[in-house]
N, C-alpha and C positions, 0 to 999 in steps of 0.2 A: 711101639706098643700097639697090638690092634685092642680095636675097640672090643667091650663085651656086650653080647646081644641079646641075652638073657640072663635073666636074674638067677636061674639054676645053674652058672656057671661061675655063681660068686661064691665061696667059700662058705658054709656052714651058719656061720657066726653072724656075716653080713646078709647072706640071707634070711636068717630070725631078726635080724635090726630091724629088716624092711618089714615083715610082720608082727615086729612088735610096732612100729611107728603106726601101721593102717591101724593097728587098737586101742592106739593111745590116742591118736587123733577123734579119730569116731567118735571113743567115750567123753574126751574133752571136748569136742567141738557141741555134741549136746549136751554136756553138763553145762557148756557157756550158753547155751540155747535157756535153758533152764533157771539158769541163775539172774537171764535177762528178765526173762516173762517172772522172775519170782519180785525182782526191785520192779516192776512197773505194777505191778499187782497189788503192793504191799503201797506204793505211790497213789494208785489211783484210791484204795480203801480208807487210807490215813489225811492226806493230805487234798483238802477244796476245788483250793485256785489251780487248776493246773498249771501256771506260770509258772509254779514254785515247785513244782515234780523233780524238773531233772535236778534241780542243785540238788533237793531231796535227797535223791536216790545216792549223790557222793556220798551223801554220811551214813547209809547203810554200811552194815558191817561190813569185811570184806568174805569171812568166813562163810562159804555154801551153805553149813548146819543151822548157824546161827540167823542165817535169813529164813532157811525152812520155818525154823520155830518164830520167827515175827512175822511172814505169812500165814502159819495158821493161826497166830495168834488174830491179826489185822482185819481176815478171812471173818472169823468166829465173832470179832465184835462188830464187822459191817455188815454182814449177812449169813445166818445159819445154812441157808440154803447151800451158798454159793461154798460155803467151807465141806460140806456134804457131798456138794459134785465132786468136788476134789480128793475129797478125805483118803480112798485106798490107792491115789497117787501120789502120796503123800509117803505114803510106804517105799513104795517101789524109788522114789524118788531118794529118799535116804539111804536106801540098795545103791543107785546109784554112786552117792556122796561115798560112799564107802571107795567105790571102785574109783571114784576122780581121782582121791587121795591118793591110792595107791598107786595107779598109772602117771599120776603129777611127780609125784614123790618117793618112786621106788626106785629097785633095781632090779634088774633082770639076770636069771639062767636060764640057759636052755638045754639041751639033754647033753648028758657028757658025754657020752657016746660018739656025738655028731651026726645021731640018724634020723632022728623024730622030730619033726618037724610041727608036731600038731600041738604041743603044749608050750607055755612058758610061766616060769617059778617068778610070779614077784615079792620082792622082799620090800619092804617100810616099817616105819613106826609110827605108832598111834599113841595119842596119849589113852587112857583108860577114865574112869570116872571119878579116882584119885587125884588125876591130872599127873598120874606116873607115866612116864615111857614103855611102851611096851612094842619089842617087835612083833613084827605080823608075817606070813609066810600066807602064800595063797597061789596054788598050778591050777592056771588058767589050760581049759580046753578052745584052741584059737576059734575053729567054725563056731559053736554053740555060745563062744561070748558073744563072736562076732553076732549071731543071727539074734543078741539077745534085746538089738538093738531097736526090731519092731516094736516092742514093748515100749519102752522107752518112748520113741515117735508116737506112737499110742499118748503116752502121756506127756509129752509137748504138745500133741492136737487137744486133748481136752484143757489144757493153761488156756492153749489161744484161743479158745472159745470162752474163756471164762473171762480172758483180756479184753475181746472184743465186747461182751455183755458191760464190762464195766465201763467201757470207753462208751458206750451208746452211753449209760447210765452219768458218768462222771465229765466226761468230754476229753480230751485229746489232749497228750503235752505238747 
């Protein structure tokens, strides 16, 4: 068997694999970016001693959403300000949480055809505000999510400036 030298001589299918992984990674790798600075944030606001941080942060929930909303809760009752800096990342951040889900927890198409290589169909389910099931159907355009990712980095840099502000203020776990 010779070996293959390029990716464009893999079959179709294994080639959107490898393009769907670079997009599931990226967006998981900074949703776990995000979800860090959100339990250390929500640590340094809530809790003194910093000794007692990291056990802390186990008993946060495990749910991204669910920490969003006890960061700005934590945010809003330690400092208005500092809830303010963050407040329209906070948005985009739940833009995010949407997309984790779906890339954590979907499934993939890609064109029937076998020719297009620019989009991929994800399929999940979400609960609704019921706490009904509901599927979700969502064709991603691969370059334009990919690049959606400055954004994002945008709002990991402003976390860690607000990390750092609190660790001057709070002190170090």
């Amino acid at each position: 068997m010779e070996p293959i030298k390029n990716i464009i001589q893999f079959p179709f299918s294994l080639h959107m694999y490898g393009q769907e992984s670079k997009v599931r990674g990226l967006y998981l790798t900074i949703s776990c970016d995000i979800e860090r600075l959100l339990c250390d944030i929500i640590a340094k606001c809530e809790i003194d001693n910093p000794n007692e941080r990291n056990e802390f942060k186990l008993t946060l929930p495990f749910a991204m959403g669910a920490k969003i909303v006890r960061c700005k809760d934590a945010l809003g009752e330690y400092n208005i300000e500092y809830f303010n800096f963050v407040e329209p990342d906070f948005k985009e951040i739940e833009l995010l949480l949407k997309y984790r889900n779906m890339l954590a927890h979907g499934f993939s198409e890609y064109d029937d055809n076998k020719f297009d290589n620019s989009f991929i169909i994800f399929n999940w389910i979400e609960k609704d505000i019921n706490n009904k099931r509901v599927h979700q159907t969502e064709k991603i355009m691969v370059m334009p999510f990919i690049m959606k990712m400055k954004e994002y980095r945008n709002n990991v840099w402003k976390f860690m400036q607000l990390h750092h502000r609190l660790t001057e203020e709070r002190g170090e776990e």
